[in-house]
Backbone as a chain_set.jsonl record, in Angstrom:
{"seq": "XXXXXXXXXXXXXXXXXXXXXXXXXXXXXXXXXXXXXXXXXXXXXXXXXXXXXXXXXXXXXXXXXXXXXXXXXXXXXXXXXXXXXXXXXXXXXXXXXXXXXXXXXXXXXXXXXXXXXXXXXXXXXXXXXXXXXXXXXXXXXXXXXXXXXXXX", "coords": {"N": [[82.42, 52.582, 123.795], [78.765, 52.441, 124.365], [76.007, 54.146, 122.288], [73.985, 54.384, 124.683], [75.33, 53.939, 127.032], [76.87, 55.903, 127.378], [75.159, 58.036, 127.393], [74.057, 57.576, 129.588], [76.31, 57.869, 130.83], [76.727, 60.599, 131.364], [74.406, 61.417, 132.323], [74.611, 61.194, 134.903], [76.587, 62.869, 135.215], [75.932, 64.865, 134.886], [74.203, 65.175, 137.375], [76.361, 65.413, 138.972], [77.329, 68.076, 138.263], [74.876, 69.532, 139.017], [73.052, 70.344, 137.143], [69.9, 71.113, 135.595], [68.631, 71.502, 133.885], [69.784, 70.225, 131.513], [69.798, 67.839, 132.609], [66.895, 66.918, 133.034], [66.82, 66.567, 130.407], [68.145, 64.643, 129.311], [67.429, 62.634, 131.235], [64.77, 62.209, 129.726], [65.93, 61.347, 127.174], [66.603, 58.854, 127.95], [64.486, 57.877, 129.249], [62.972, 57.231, 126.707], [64.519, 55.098, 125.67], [64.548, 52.935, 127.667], [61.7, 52.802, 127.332], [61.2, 51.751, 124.505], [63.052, 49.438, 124.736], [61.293, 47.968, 126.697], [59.098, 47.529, 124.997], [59.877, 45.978, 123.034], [61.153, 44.16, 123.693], [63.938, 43.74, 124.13], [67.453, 44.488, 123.579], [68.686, 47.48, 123.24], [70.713, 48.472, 120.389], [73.206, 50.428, 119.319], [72.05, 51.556, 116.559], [69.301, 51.431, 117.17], [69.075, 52.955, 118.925], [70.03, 55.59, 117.787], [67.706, 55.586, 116.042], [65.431, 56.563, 117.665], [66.529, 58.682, 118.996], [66.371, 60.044, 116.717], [63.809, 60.066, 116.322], [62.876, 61.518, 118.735], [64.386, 63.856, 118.018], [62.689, 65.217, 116.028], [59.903, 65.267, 116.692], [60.603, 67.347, 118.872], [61.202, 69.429, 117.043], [58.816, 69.691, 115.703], [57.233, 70.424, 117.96], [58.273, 72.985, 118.776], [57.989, 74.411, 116.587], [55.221, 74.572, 116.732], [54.479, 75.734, 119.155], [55.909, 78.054, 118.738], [54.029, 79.198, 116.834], [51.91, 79.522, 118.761], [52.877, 81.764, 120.411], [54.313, 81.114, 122.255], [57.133, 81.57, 123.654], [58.766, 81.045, 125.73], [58.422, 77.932, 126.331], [59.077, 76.721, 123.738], [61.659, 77.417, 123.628], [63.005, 75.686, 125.918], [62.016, 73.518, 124.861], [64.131, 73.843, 122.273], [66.402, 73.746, 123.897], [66.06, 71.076, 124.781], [66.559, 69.742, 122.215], [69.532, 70.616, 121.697], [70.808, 69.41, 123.716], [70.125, 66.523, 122.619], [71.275, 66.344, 120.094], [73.799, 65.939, 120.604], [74.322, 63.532, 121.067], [73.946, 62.317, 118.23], [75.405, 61.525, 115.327], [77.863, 63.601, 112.976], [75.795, 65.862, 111.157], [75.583, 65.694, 107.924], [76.441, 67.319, 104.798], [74.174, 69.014, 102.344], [74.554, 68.782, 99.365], [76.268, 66.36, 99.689], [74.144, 64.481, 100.473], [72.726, 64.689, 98.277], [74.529, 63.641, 96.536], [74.423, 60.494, 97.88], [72.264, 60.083, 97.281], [71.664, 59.214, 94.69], [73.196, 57.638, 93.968], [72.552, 55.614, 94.684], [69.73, 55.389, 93.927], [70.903, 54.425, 91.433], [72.775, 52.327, 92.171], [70.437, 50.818, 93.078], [69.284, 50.458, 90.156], [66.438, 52.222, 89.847], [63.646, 53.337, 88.597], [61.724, 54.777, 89.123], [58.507, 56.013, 91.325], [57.295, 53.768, 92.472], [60.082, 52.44, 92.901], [60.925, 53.349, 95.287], [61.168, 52.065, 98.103], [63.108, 50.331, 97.831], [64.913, 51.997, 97.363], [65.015, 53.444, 99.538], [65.457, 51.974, 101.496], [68.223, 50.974, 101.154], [69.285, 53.696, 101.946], [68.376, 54.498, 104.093], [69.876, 53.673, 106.362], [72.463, 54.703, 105.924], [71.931, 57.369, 106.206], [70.895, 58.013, 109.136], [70.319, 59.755, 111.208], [72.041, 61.572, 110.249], [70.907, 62.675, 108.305], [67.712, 64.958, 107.837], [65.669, 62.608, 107.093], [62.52, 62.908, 106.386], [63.347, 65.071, 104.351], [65.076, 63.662, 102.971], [63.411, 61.86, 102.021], [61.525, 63.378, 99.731], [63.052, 64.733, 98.383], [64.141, 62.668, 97.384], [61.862, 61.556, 95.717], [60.792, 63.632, 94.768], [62.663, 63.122, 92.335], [62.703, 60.722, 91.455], [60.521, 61.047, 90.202], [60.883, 63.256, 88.365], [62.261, 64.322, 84.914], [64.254, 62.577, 84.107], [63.272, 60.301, 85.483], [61.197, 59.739, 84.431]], "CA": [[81.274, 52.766, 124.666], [78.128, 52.303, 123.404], [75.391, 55.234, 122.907], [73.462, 53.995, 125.717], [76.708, 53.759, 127.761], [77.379, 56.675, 127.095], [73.732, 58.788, 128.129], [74.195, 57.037, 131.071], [77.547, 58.851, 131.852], [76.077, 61.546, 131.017], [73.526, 61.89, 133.184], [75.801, 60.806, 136.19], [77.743, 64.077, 135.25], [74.574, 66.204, 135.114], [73.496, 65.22, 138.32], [77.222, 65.947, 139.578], [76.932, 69.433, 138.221], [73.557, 69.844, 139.063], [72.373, 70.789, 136.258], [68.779, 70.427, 136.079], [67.769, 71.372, 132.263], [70.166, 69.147, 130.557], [69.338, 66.317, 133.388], [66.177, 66.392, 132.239], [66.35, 66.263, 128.748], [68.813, 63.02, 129.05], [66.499, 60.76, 131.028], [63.93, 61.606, 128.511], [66.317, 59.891, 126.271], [66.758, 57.497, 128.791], [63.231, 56.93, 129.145], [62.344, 56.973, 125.45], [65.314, 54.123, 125.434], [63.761, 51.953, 128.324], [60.255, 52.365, 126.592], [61.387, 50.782, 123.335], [63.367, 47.962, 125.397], [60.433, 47.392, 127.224], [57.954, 47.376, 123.837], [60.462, 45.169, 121.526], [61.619, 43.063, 124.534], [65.066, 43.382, 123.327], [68.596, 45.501, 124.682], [68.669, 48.444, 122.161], [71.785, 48.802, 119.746], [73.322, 52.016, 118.744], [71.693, 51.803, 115.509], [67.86, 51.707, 117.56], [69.326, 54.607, 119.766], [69.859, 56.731, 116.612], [66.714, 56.24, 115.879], [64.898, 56.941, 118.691], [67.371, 60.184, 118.659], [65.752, 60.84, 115.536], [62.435, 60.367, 116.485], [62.685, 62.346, 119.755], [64.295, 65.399, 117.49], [61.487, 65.315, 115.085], [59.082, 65.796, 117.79], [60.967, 68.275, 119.371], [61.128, 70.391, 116.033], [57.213, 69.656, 115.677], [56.437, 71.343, 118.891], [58.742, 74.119, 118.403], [56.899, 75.317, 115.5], [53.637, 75.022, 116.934], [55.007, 77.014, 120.522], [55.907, 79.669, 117.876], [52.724, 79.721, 115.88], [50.922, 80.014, 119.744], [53.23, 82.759, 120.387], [54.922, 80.327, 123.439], [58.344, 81.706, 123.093], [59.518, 80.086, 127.126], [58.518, 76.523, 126.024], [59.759, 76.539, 122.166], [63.281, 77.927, 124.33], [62.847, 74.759, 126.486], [62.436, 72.589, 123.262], [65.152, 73.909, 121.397], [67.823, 73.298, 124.7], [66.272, 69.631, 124.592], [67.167, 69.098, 120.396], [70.625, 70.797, 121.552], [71.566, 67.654, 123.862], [69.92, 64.812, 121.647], [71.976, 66.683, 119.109], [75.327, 65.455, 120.865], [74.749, 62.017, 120.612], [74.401, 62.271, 116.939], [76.886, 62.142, 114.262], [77.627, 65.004, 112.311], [74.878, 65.947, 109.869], [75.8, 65.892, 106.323], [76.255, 68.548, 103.63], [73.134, 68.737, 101.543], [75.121, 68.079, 98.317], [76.516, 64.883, 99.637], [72.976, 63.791, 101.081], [72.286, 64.722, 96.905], [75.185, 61.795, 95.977], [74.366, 59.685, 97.9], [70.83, 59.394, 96.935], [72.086, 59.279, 92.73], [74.187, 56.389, 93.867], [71.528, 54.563, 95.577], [69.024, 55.278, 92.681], [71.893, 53.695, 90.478], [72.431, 50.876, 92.765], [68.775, 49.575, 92.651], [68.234, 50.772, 88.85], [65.185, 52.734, 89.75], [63.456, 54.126, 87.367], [60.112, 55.838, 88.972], [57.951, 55.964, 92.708], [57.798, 52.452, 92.621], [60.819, 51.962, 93.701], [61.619, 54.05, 96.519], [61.209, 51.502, 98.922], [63.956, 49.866, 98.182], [66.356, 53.417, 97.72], [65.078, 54.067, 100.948], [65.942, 51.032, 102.565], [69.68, 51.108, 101.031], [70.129, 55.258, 102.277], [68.297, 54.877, 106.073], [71.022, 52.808, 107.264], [73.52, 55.728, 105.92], [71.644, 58.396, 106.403], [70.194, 57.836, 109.723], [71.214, 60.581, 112.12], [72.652, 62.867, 109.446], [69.953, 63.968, 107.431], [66.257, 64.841, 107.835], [64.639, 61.714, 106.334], [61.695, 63.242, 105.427], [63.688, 65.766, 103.4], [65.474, 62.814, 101.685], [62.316, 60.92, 101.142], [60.992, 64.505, 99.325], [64.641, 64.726, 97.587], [64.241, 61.274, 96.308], [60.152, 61.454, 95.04], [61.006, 64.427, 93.27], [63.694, 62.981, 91.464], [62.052, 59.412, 90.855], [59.4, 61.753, 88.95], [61.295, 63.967, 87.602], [62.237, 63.908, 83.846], [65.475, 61.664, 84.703], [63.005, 59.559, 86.428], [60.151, 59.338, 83.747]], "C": [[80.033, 52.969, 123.799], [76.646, 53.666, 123.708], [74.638, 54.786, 124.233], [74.28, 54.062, 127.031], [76.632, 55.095, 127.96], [76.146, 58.286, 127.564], [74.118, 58.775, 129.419], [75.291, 57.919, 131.803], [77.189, 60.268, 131.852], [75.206, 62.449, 131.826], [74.076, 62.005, 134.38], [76.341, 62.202, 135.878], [77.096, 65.21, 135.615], [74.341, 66.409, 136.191], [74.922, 65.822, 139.309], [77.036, 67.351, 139.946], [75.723, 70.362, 138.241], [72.654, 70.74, 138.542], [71.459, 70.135, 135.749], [67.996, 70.084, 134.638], [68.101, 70.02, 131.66], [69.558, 67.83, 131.492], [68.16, 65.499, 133.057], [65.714, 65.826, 131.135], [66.977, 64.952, 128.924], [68.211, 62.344, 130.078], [65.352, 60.843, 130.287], [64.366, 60.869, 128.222], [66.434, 58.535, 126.377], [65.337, 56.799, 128.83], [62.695, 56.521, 127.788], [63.288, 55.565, 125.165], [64.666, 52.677, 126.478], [62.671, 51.594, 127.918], [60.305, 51.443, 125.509], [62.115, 49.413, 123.537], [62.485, 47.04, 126.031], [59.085, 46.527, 125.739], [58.722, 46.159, 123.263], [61.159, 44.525, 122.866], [63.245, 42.443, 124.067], [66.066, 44.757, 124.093], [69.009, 46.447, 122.877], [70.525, 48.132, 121.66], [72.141, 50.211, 119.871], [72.656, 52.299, 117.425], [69.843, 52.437, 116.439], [68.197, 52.864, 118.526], [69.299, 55.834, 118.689], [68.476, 56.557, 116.118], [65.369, 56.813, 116.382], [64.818, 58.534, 118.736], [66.762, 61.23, 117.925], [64.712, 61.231, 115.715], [62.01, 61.862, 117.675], [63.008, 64.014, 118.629], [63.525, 66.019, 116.491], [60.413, 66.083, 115.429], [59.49, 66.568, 118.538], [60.894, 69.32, 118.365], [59.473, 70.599, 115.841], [56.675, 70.63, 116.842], [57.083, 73.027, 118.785], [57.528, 75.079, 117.622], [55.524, 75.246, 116.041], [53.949, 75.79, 118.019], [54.794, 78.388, 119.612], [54.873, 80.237, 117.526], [51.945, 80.011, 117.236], [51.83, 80.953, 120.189], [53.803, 82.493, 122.028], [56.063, 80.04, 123.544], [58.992, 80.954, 124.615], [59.242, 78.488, 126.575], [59.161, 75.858, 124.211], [61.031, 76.644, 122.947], [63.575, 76.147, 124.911], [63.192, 73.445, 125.551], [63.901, 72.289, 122.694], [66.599, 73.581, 122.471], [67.854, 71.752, 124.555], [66.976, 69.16, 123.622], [68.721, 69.051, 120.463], [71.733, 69.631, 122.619], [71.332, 66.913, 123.535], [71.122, 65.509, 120.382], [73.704, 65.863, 119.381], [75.508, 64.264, 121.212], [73.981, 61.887, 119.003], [75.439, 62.024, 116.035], [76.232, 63.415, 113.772], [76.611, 64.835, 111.428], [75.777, 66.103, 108.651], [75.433, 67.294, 105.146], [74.768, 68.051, 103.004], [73.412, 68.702, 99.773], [75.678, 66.671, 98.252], [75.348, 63.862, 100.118], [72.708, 63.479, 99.28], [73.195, 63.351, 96.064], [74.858, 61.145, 96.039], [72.78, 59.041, 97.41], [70.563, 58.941, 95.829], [72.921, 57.86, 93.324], [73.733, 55.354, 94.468], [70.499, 54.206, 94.165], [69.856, 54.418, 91.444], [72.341, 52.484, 90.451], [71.665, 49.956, 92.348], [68.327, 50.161, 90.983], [67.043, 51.343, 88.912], [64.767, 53.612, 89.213], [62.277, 55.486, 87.554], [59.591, 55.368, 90.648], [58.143, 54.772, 93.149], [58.891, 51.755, 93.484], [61.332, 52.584, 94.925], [61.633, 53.355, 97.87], [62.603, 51.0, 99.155], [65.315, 50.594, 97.857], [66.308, 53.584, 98.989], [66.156, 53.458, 102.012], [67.821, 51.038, 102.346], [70.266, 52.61, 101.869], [69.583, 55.185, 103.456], [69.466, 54.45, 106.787], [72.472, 54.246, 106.922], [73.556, 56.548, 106.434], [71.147, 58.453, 107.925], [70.641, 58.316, 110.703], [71.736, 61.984, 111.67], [72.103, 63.392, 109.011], [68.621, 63.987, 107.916], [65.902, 64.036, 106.844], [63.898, 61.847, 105.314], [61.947, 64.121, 104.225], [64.318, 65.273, 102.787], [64.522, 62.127, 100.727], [61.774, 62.321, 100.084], [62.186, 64.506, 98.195], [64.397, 63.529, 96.74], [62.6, 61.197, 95.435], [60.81, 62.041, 93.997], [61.822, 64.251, 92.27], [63.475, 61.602, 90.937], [61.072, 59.894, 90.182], [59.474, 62.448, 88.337], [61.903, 63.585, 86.444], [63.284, 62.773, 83.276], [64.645, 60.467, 85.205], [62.24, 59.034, 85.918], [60.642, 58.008, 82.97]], "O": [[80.105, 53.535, 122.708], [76.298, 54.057, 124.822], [75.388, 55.274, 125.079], [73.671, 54.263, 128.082], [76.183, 55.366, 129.074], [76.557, 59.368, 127.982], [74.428, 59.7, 130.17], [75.244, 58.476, 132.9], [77.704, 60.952, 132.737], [75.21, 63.67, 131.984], [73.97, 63.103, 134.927], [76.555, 62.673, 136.995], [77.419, 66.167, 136.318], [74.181, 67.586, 136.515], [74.691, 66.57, 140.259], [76.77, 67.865, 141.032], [75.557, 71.473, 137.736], [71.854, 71.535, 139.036], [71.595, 68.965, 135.392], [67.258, 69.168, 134.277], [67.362, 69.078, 131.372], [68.902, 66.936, 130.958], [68.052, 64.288, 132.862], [64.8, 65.053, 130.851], [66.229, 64.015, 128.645], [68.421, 61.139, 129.937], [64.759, 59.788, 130.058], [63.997, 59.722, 128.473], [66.417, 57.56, 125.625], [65.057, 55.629, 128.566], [61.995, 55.511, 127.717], [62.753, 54.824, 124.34], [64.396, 51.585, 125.979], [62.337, 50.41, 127.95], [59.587, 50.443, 125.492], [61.935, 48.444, 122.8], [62.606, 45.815, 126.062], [58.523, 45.433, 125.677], [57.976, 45.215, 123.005], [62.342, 44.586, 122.531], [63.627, 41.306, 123.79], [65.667, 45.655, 124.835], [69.447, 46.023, 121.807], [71.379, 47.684, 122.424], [71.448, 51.043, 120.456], [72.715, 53.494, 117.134], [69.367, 53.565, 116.307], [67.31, 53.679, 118.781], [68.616, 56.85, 118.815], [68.013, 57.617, 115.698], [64.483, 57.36, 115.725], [63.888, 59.333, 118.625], [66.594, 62.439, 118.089], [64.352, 62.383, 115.472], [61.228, 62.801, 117.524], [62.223, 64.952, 118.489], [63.674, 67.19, 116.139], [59.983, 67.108, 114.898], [58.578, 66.766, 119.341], [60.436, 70.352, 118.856], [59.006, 71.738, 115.854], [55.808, 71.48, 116.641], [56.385, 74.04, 118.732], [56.687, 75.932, 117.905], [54.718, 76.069, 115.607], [53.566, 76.932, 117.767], [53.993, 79.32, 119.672], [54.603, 81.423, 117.715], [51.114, 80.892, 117.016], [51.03, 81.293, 121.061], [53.774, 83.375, 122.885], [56.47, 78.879, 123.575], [59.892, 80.158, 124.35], [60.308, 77.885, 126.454], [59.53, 74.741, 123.845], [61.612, 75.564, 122.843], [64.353, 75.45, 124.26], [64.163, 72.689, 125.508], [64.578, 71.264, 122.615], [67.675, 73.239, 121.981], [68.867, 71.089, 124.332], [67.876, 68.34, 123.799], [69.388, 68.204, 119.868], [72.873, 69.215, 122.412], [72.088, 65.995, 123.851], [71.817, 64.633, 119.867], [74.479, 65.4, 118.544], [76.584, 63.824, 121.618], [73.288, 60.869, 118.995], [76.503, 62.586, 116.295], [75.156, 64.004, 113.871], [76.462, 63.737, 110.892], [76.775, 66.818, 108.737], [74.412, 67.931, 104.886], [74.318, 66.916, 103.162], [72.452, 68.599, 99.009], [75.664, 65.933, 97.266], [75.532, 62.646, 100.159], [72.52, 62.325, 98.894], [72.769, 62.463, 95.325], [74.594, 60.491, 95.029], [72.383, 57.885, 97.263], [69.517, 58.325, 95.628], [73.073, 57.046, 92.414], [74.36, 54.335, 94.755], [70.472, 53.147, 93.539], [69.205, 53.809, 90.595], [72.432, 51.696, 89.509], [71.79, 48.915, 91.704], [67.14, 50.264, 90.673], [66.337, 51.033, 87.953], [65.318, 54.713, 89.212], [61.987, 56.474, 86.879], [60.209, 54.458, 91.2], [58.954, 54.519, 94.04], [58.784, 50.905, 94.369], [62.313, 52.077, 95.469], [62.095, 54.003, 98.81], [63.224, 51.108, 100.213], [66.446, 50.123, 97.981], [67.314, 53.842, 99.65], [67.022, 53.871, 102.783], [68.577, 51.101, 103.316], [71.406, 52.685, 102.329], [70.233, 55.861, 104.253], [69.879, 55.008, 107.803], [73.281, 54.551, 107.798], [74.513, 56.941, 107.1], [70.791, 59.631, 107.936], [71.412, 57.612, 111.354], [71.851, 63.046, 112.282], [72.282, 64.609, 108.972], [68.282, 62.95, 108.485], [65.773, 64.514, 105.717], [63.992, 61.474, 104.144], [61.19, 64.129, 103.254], [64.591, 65.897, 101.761], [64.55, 61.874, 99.522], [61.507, 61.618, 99.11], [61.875, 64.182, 97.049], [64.475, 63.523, 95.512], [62.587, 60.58, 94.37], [61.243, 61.606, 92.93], [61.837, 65.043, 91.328], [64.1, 61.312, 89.917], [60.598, 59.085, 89.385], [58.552, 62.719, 87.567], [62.284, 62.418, 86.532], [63.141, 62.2, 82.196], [65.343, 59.471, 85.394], [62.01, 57.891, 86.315], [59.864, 57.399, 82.236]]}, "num_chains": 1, "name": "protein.A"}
């Protein structure tokens, strides 16, 4: 069943148990999934669902922290139930030592020696990583280590 498939039952179950939080949060996903079918005129994969996934929990962590910093502890709450059902169509996240492999075995892959190349580490570790780790904390993981003295 495919993620999309699989929302779908999802929601059908919600609405059984009429439960109203989670209901909501999954046709967000649903709608953030129709929006990008509609934009790219195309029937999403599971790969463009994960990253949707991603995107949505990005922006859910983004508002969090600003709720907090306005001292908007009912809607950060709200937030954090949404992240906790995009979370369960995820895979598991990854240790942050094996996020550290795989990024040495990517760098090793493409021979890269310095910033330069991180385009094309990236492009080899999104397709792995994509679901499991925070991105931006690989792309940060990988700079510092394409400039670091290993990297000079």
């Amino acid at each position: 069943m495919s993620l999309k498939d699989r929302i779908g039952e999802e929601v059908k179950a919600s609405m059984r148990a009429r439960d109203r939080n989670r209901l909501g949060a999954l046709r967000l996903v649903q709608s953030e999934i129709k929006q990008f079918e509609v934009d790219e005129r195309r029937e999403v994969d599971d790969a463009a669902v994960l990253g949707i996934l991603n995107r949505m929990l990005k922006q859910r962590r983004d508002s969090i922290e600003q709720y907090r910093r306005g001292e908007r502890e009912d809607l950060a709450a709200r937030e954090e139930a949404e992240v906790a059902v995009i979370r369960e169509f995820l895979p598991e996240p990854l240790e942050p030592e094996a996020v550290t492999v795989l990024i040495e075995q990517a760098i090793a892959e493409t021979g890269a020696s310095g910033p330069k190349d991180m385009g094309r580490v990236m492009a080899i570790l999104k397709p792995v990583l994509l679901g499991r780790a925070d991105m931006g904390e690989v792309s940060r993981q990988l700079r510092a280590r394409l400039q670091g003295p290993a990297g000079a």
